[in-house]
N, CA, C and O atoms as a GROMACS GRO file, in nm:
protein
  116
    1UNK      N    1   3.703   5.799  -1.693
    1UNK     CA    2   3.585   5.712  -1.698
    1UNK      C    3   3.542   5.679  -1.556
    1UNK      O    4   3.605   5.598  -1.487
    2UNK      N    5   3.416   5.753  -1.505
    2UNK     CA    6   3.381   5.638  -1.374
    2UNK      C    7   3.368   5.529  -1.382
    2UNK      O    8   3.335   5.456  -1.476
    3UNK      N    9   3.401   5.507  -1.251
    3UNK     CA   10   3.377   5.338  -1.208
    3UNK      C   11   3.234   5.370  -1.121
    3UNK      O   12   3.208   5.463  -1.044
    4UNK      N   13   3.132   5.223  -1.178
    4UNK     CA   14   3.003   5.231  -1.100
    4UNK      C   15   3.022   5.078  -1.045
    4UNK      O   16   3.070   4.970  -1.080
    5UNK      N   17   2.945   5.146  -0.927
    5UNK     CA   18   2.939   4.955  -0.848
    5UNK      C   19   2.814   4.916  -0.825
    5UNK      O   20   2.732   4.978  -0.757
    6UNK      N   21   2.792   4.797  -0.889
    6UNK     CA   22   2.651   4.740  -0.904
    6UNK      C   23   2.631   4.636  -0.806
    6UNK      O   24   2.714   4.555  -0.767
    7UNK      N   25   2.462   4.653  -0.758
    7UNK     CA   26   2.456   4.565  -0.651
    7UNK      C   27   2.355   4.457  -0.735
    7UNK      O   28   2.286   4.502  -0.827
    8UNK      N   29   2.350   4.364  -0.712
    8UNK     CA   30   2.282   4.239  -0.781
    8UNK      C   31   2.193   4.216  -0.674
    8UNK      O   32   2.228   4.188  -0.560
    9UNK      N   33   2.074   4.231  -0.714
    9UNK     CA   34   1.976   4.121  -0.643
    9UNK      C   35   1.852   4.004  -0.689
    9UNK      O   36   1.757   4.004  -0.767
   10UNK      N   37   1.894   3.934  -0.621
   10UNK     CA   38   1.824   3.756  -0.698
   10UNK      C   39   1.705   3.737  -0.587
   10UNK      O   40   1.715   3.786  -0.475
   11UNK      N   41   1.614   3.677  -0.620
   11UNK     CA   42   1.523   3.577  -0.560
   11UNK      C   43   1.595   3.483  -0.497
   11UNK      O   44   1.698   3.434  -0.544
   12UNK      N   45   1.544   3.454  -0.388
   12UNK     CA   46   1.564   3.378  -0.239
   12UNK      C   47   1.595   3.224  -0.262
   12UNK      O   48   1.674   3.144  -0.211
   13UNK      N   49   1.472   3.216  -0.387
   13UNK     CA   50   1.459   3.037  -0.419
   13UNK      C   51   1.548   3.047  -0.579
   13UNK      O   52   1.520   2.958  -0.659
   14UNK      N   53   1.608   3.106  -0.604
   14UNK     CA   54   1.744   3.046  -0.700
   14UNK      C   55   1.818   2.960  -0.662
   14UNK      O   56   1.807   2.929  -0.543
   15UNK      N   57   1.914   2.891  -0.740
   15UNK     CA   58   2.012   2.815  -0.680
   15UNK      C   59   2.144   2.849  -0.708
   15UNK      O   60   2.183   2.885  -0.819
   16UNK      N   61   2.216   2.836  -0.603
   16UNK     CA   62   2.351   2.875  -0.600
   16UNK      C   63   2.464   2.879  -0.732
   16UNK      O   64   2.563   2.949  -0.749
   17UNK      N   65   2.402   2.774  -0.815
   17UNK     CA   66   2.460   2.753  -0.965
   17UNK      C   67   2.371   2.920  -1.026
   17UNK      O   68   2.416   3.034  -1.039
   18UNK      N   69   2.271   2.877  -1.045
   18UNK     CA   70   2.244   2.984  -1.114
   18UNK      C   71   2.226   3.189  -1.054
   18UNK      O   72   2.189   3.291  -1.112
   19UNK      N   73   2.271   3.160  -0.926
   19UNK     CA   74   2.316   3.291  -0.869
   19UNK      C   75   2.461   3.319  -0.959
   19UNK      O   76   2.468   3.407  -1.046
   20UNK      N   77   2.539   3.256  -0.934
   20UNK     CA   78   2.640   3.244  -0.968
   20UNK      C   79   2.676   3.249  -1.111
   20UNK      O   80   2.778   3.319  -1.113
   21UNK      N   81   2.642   3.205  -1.258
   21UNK     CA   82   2.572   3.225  -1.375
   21UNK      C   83   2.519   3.389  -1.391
   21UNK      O   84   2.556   3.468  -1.478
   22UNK      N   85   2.451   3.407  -1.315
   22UNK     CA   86   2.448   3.575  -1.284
   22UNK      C   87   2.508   3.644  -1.303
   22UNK      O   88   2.524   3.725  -1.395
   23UNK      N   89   2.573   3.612  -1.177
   23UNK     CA   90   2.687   3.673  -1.195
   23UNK      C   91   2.819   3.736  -1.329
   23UNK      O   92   2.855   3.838  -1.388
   24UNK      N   93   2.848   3.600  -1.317
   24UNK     CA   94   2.944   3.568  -1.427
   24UNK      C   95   2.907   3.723  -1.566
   24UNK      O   96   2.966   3.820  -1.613
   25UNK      N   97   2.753   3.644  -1.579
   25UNK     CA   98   2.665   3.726  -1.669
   25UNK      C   99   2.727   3.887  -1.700
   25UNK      O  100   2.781   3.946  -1.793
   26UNK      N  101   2.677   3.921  -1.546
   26UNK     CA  102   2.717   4.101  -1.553
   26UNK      C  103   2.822   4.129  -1.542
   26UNK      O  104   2.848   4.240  -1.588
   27UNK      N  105   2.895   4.081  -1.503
   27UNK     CA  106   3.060   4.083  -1.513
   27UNK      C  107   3.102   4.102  -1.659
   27UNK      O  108   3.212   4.151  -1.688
   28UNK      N  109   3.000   4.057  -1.762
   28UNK     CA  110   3.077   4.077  -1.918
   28UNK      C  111   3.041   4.179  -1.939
   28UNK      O  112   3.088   4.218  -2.046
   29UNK      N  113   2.915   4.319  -1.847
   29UNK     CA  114   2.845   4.367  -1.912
   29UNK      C  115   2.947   4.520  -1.886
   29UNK      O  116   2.916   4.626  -1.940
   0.00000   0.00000   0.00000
């Protein structure tokens, strides 16, 4: 199985909570 490495990119004016929430996010995916 490859492994793929994903780069995340957010808007400037998010906030650190919800960068982070993001995150979390694609991590289940």
């Amino acid at each position: 199985m490859a492994l793929y490495e994903h780069v995340l990119l957010a808007r400037q004016d998010i906030s650190g909570q919800q960068a982070e929430a993001l995150a979390e996010h694609f991590k289940g995916v």
